[in-house]
C-alpha positions as CSV (number, residue, x, y, z in Angstrom):
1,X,26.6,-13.7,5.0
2,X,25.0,-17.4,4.9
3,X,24.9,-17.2,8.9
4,X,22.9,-14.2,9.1
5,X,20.7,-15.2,6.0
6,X,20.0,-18.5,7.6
7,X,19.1,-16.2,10.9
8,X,16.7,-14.0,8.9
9,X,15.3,-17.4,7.3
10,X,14.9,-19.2,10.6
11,X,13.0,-16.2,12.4
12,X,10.4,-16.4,9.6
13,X,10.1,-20.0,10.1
14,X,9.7,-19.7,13.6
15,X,6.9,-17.1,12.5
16,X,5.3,-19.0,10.6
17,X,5.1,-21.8,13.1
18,X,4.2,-20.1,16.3
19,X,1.2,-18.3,13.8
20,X,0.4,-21.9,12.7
21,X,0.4,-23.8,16.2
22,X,-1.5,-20.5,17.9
23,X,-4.0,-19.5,15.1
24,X,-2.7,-15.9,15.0
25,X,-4.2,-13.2,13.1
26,X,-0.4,-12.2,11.8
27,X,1.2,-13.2,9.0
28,X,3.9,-15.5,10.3
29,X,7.0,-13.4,8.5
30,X,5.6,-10.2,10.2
31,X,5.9,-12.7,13.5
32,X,9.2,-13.5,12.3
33,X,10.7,-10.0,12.4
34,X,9.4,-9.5,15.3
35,X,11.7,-12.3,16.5
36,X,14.5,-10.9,14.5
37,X,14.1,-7.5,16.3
38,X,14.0,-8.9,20.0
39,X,17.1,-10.8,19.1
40,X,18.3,-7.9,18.0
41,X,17.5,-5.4,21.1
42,X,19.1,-8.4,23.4
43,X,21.9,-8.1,21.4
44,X,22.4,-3.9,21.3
45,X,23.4,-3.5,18.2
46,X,22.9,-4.9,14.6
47,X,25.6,-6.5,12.8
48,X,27.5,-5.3,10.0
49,X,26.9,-8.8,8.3
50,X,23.5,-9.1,9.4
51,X,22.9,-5.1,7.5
52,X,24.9,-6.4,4.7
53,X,23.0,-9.4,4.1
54,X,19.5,-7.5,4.4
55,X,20.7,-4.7,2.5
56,X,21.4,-7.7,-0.6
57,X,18.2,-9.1,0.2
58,X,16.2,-5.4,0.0
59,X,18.3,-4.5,-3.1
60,X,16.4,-7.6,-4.8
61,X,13.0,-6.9,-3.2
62,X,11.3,-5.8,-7.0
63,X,11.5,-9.3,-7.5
64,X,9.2,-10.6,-4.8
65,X,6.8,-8.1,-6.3
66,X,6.7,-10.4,-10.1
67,X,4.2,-12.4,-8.3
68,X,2.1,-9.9,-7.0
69,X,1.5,-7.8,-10.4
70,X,0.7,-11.3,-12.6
71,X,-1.9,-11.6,-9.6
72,X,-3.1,-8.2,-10.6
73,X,-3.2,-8.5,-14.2
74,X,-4.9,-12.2,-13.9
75,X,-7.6,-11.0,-11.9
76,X,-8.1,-7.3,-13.6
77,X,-11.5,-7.7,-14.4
78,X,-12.8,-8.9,-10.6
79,X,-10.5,-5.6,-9.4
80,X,-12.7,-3.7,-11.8
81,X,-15.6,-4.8,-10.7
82,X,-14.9,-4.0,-6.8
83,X,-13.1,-0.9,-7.8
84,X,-15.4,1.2,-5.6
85,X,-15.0,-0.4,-2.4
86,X,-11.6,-0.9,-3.2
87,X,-11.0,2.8,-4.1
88,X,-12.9,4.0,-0.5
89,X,-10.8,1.4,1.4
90,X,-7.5,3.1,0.5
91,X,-8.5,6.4,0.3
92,X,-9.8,6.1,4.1
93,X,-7.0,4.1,5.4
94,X,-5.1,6.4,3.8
95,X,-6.3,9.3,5.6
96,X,-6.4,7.2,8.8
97,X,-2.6,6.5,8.5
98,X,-1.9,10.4,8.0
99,X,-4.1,11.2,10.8
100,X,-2.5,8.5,13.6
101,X,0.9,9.7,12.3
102,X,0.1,13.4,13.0
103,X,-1.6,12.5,16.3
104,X,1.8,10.3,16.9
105,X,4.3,12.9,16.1
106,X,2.6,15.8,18.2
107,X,2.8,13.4,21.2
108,X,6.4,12.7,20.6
109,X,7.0,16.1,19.7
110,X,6.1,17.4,23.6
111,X,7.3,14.1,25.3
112,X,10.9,15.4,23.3
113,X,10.3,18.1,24.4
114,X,9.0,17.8,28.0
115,X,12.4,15.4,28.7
């Protein structure tokens, strides 16, 4: 388990560095999965210590979301007073996400089908 965890933990860090040396636009533990997924297509398959260990760290993931809510609750009244744009940007990017995900499907839908 420690093996993998420090894998998981070592692909963020490399993340966060390459986002840090570059001045990307990504956070660097989105960067980091990345990394984790190449290494993981190079390999073929994921292992069953490496899905133990993420399943344990997934299981725990409320946690990391403490932080977030305080956040929320300390700054209630500036999120009421931007509660408009706030309210039109996830109502559209909702409606953006449904529509890219129907347009997605029907093109996988004939490519499945076409093959």
């Amino acid at each position: 388990m420690l093996p993998f965890l420090t894998l998981i933990l070592l692909c963020q860090l490399a993340g966060e560095l390459v986002v840090g040396a570059l001045a990307l636009p990504v956070p660097g533990p989105v960067l980091g999965m990345v990394f984790l997924f190449l290494i993981l297509l190079i390999r073929g398959q994921v292992p069953a210590q490496l899905e133990q260990t993420s399943n344990g760290l997934l299981r725990s993931m409320s946690l990391l979301f403490v932080p977030a809510g305080t956040g929320v609750i300390l700054h209630f009244q500036l999120l009421g007073e931007a509660l408009l744009p706030l309210g039109l940007a996830l109502v559209i990017s909702t409606l953006a996400t449904i529509f890219v995900t129907g347009l997605l499907m029907r093109w996988l839908g004939r490519k499945a089908s076409d093959g």
